[in-house]
C-alpha positions in Angstrom: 93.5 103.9 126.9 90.3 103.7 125.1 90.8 100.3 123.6 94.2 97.8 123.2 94.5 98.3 119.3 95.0 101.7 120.4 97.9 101.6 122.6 100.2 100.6 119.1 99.0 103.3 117.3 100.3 106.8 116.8 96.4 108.4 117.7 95.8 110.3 120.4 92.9 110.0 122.3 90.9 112.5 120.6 91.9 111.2 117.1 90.8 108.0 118.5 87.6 108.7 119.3 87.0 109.9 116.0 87.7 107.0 114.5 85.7 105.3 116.6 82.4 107.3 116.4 80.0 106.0 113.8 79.4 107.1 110.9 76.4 109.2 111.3 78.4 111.2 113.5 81.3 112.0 111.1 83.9 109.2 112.5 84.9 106.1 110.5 83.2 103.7 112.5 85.8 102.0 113.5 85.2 99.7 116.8 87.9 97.3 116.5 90.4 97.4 114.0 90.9 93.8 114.6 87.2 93.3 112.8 88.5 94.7 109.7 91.6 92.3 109.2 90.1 89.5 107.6 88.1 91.5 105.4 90.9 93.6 104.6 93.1 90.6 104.1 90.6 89.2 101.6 90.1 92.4 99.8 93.6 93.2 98.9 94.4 89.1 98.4 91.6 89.2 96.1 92.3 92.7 94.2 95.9 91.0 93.2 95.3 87.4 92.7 95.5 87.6 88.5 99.0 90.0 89.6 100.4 87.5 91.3 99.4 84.6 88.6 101.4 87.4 86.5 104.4 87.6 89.0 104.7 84.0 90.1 104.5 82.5 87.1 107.4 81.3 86.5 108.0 80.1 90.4 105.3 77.7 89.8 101.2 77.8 91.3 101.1 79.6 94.9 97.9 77.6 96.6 97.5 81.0 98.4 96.6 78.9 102.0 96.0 81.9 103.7 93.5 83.3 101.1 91.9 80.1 101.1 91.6 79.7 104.9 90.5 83.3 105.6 87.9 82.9 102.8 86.7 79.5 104.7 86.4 81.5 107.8 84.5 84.5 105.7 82.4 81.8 104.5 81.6 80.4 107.3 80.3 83.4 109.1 78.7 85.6 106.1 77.5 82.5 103.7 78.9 81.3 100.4 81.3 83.6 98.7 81.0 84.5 95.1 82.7 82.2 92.5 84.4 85.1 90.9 85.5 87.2 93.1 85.2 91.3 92.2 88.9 92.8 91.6 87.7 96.1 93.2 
């Protein structure tokens, strides 16, 4: 197999390897899908955070540890991260 993420997915090898070419060469880039977790995580965390003020609201404050530690570890390899952060 052409790499481990690869082995859970439903790709064949072919489909893989599209995935994986860059994007000059009409694939998604993709190297490791295990690169695009944390800014994935942080994305979608981000996009929802005034939704679920909205939801939880009544449940009390969520500290969101997880957004807060993966944004630590964003910061701490790409530099400060914005105050506000962009909903899209």
């Amino acid at each position: 197999m052409l790499d481990s993420v690869h082995r859970y997915s439903n790709l064949t090898d072919s489909q893989w390897i599209q995935a994986s070419l860059p994007v000059r060469d009409s694939g998604l880039g993709v190297r490791r899908v295990a690169l695009l977790a944390i800014p994935a995580f942080i994305a979608s965390a981000a996009s929802t955070l005034s939704l679920q003020d909205d939801l939880l609201s009544d449940c009390g404050k969520s500290d969101n540890a997880f957004f807060q530690i993966y944004l630590s570890a964003w910061s701490a390899k790409f530099g400060e991260v914005p105050e506000t952060l962009p909903i899209k």
